[in-house]
MARBA-3410 file (N, C-alpha, C, O; in Angstrom, 1 decimal):
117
-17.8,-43.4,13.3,-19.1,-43.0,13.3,-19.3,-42.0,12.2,-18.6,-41.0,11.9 ~ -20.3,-42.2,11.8,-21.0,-41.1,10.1,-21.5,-40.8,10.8,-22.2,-41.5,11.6 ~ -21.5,-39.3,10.8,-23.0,-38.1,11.3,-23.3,-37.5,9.7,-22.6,-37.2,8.7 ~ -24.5,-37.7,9.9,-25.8,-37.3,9.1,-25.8,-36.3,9.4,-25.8,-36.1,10.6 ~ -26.0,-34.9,8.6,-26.6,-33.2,8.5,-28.0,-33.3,8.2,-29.0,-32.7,8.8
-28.0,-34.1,7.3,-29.8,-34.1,7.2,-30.4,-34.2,8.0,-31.1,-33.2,8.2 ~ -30.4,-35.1,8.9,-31.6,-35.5,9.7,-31.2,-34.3,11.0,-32.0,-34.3,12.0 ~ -30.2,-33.5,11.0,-30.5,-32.6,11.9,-31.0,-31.3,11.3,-30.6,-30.8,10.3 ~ -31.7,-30.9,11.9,-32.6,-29.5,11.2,-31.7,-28.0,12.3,-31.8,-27.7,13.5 ~ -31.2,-27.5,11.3,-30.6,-25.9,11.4,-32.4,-25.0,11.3,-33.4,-24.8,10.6
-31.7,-24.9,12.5,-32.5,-23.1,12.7,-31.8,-21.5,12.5,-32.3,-20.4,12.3 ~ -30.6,-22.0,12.6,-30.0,-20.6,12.6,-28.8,-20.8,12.0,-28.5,-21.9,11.6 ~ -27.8,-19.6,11.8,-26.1,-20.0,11.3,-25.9,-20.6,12.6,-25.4,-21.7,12.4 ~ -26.1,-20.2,14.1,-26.0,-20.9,15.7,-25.8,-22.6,15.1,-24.9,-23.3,14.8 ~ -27.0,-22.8,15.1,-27.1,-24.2,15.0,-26.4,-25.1,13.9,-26.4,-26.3,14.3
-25.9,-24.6,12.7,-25.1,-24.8,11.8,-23.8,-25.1,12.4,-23.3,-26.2,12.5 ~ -23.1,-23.6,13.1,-21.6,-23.9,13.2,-21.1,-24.9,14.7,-20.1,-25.5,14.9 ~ -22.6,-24.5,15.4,-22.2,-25.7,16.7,-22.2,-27.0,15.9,-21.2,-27.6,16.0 ~ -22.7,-27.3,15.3,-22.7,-28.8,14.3,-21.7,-29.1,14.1,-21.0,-30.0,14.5 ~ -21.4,-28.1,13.2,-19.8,-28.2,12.2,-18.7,-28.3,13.0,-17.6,-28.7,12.8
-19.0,-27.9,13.9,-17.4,-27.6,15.0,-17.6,-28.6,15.9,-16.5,-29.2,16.3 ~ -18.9,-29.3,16.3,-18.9,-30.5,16.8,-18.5,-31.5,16.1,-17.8,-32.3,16.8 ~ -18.8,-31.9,14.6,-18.6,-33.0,14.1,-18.0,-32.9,12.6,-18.2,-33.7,11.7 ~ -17.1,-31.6,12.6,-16.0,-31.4,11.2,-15.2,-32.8,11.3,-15.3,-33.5,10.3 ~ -14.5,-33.3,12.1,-14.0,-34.2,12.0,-14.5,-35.4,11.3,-13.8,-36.3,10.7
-15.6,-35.3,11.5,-16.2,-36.8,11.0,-16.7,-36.9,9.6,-17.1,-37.9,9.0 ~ -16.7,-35.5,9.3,-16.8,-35.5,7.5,-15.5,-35.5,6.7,-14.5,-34.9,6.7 ~ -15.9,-36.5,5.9,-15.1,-37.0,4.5,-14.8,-35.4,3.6,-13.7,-35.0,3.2 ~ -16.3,-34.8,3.3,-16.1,-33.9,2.9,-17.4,-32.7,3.4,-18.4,-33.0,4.1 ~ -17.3,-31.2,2.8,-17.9,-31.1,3.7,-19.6,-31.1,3.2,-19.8,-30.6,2.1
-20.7,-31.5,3.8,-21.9,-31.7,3.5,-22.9,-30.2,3.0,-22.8,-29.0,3.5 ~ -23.7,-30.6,1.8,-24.2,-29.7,1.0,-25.4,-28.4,2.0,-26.0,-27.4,1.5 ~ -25.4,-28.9,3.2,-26.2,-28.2,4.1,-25.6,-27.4,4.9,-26.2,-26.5,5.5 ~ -24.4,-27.6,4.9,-23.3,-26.4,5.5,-22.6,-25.3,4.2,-21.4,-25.1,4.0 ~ -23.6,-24.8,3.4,-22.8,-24.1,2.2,-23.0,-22.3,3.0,-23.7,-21.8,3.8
-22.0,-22.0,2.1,-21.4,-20.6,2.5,-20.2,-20.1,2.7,-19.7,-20.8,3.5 ~ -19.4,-19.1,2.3,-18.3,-19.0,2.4,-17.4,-19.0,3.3,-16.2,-18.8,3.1 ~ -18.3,-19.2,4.8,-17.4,-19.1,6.4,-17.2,-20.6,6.4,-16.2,-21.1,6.9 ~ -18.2,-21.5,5.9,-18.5,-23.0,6.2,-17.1,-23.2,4.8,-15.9,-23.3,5.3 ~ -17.1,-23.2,4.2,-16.0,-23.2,2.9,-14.7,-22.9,4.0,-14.3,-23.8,4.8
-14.3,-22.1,4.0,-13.3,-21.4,5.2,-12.8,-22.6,5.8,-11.9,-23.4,5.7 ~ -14.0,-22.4,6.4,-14.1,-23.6,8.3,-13.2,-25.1,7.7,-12.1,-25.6,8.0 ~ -14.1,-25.4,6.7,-13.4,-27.1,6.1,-12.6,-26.9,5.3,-12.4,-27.8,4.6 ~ -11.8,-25.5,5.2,-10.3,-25.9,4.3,-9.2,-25.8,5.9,-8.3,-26.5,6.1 ~ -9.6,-25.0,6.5,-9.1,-25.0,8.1,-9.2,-26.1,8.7,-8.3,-26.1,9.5
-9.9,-27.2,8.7,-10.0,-28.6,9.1,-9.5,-29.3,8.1,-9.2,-30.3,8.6 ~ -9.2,-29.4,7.0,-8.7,-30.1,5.9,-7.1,-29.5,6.3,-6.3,-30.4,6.4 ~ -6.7,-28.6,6.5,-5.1,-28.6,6.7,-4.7,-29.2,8.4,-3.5,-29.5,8.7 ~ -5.4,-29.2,9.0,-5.2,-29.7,10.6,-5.0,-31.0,10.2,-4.0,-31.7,10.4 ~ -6.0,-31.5,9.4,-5.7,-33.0,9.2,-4.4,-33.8,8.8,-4.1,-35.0,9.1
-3.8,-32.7,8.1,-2.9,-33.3,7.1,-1.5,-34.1,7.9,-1.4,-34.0,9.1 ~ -0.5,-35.0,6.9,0.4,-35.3,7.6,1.2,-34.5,8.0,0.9,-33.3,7.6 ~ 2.5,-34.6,8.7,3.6,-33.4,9.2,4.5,-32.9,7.7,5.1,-31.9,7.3 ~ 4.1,-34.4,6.9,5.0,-34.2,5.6,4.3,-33.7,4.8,4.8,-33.3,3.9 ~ 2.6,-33.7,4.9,1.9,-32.8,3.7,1.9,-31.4,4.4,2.0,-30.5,3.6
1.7,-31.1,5.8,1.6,-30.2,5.8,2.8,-29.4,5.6,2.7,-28.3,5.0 ~ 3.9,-29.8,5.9,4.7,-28.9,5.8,5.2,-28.7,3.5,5.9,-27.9,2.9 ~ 4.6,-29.5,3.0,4.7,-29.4,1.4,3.1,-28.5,1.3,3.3,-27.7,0.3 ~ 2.4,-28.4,1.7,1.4,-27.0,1.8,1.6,-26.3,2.5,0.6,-25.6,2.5 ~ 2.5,-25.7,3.3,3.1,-24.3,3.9,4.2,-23.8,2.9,4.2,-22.6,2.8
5.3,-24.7,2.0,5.8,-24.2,1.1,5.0,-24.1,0.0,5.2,-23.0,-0.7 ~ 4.2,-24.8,-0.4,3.7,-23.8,-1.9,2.9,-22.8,-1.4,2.8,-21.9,-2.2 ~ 2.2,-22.6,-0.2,1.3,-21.3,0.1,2.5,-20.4,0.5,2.1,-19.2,0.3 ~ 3.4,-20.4,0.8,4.8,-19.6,0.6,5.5,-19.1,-0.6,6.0,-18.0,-0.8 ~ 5.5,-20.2,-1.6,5.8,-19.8,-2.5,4.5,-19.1,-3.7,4.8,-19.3,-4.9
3.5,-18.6,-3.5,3.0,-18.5,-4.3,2.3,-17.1,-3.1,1.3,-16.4,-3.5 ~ 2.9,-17.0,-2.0,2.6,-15.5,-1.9,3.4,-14.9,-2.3,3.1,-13.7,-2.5 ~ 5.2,-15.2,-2.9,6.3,-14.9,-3.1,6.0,-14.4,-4.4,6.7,-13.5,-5.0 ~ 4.9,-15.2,-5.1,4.7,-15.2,-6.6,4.2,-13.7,-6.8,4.3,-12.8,-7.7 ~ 3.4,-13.8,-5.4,2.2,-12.4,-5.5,3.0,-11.4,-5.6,3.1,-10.6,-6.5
3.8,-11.3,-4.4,4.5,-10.4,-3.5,5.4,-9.5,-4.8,5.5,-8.3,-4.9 ~ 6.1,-10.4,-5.6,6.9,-10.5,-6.7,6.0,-9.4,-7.8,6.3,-8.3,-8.1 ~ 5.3,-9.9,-8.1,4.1,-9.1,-8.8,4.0,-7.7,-8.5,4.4,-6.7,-9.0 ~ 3.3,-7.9,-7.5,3.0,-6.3,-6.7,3.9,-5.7,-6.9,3.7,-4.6,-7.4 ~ 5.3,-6.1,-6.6,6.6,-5.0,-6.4,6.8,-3.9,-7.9,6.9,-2.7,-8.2
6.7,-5.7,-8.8,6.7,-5.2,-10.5,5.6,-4.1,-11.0,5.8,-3.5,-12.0 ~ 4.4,-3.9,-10.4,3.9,-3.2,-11.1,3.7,-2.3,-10.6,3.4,-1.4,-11.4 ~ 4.0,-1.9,-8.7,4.5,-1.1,-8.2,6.1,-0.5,-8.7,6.5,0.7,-8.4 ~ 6.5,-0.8,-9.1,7.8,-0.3,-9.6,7.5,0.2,-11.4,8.0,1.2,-11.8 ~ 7.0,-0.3,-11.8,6.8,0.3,-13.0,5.7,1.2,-13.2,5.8,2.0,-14.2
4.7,1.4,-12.4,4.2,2.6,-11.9,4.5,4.0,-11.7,4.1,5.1,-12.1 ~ 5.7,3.4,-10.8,6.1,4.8,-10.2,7.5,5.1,-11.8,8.0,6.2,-12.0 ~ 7.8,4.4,-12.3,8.9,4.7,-13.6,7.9,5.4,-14.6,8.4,6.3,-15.3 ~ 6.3,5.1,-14.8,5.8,5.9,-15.6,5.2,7.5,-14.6,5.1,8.5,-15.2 ~ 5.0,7.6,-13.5,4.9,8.7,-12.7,6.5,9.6,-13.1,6.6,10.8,-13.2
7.4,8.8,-13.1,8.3,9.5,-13.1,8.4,9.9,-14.3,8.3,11.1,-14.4 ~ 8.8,9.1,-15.7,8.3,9.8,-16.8,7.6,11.0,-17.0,8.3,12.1,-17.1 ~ 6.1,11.1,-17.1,4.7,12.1,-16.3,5.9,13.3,-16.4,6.3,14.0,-17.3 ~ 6.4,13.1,-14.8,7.0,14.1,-14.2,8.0,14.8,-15.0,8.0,16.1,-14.9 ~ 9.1,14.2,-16.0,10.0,14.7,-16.6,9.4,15.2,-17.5,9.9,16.3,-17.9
7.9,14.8,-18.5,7.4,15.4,-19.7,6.8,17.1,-18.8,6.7,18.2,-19.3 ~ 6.6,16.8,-17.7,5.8,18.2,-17.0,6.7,19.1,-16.8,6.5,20.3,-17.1 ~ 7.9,18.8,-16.3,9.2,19.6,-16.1,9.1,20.3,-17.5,8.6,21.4,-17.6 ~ 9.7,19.4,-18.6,10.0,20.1,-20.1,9.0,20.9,-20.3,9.2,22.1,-20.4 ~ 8.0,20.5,-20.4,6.6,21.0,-20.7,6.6,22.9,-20.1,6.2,23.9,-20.7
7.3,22.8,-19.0,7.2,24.2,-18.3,6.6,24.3,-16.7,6.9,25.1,-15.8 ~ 5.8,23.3,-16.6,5.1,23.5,-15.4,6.4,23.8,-13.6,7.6,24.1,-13.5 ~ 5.5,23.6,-12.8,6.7,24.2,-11.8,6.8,23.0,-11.2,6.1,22.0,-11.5 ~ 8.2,23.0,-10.1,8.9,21.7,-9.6,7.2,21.8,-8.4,6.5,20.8,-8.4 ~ 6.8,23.0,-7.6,5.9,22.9,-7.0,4.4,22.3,-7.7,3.8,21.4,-7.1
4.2,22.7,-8.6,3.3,22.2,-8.8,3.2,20.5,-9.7,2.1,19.9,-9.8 ~ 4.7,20.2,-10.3,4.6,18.9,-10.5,4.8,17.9,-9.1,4.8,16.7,-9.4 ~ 5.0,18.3,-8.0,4.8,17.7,-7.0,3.6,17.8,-6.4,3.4,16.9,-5.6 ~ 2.8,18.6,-6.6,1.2,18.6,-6.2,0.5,17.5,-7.0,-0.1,16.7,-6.5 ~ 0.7,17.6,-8.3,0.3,16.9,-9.4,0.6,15.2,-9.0,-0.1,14.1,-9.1
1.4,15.3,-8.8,2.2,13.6,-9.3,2.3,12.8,-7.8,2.1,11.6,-7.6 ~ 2.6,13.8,-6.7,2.4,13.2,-5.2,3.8,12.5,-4.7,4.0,11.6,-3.9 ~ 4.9,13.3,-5.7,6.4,12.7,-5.7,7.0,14.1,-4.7,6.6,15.2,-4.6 ~ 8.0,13.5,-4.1,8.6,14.7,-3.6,9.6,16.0,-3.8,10.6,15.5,-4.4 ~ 9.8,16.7,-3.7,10.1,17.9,-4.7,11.6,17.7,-4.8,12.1,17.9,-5.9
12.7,17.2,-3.7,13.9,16.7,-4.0,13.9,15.4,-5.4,14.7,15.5,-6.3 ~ 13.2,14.9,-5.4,13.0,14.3,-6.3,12.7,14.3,-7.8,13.3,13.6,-8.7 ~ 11.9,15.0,-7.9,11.3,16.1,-9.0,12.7,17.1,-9.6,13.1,17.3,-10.8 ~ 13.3,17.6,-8.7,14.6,18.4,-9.0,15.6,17.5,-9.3,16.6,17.9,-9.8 ~ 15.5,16.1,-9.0,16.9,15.4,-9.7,16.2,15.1,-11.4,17.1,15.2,-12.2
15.3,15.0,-11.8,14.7,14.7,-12.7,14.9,16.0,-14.0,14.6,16.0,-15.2 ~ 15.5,17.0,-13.2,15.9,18.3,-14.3,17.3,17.7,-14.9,17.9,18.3,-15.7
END
């Protein structure tokens, strides 16, 4: 059975998502009368339920591997971050400033700051 969106008239988001939750199943894809970013959501959430045991499990490894990709990222620029903080820190040492106040400054810890002499 094809359900038609058209010929039902939305009054509210109410009336939208009882629809969609009643009859996501029965869309191919999802209909231009359910647009918005929760309805987008909703039908990629029904588009992975659907899937086979062997697609789905080949879309939990690339959404695995491609938070790995992120995760991987973050670390890199979090790490290179703190190597130019730490830099900062050694030009502030030479510079003269104090171990106290390049730890005010920089938000590194003062054992820290003192291996850096």
């Amino acid at each position: 059975m094809q359900v038609n969106p058209q010929k039902h008239f939305f009054k509210s988001l109410q009336d939208k998502l009882i629809f969609s939750l009643c009859h996501a199943h029965e869309f191919k894809k999802k209909p231009p009368e359910l647009n918005g970013r929760f309805f987008d959501r909703l039908f990629h959430i029904a588009e992975i339920s659907n899937l086979l045991l062997m697609e789905y499990d080949e879309y939990i490894s690339r959404f695995m591997a491609r938070n790995d990709r992120y995760a991987q990222m973050e670390y890199a620029k979090e790490k290179g971050l703190e190597a130019d903080v730490l830099k900062v820190a050694k030009n502030m040492l030479q510079d003269g400033l104090s171990i106290a106040r390049v730890a005010r400054i920089t938000k590194l810890p003062k054992e820290q700051i003192v291996a850096l002499k």
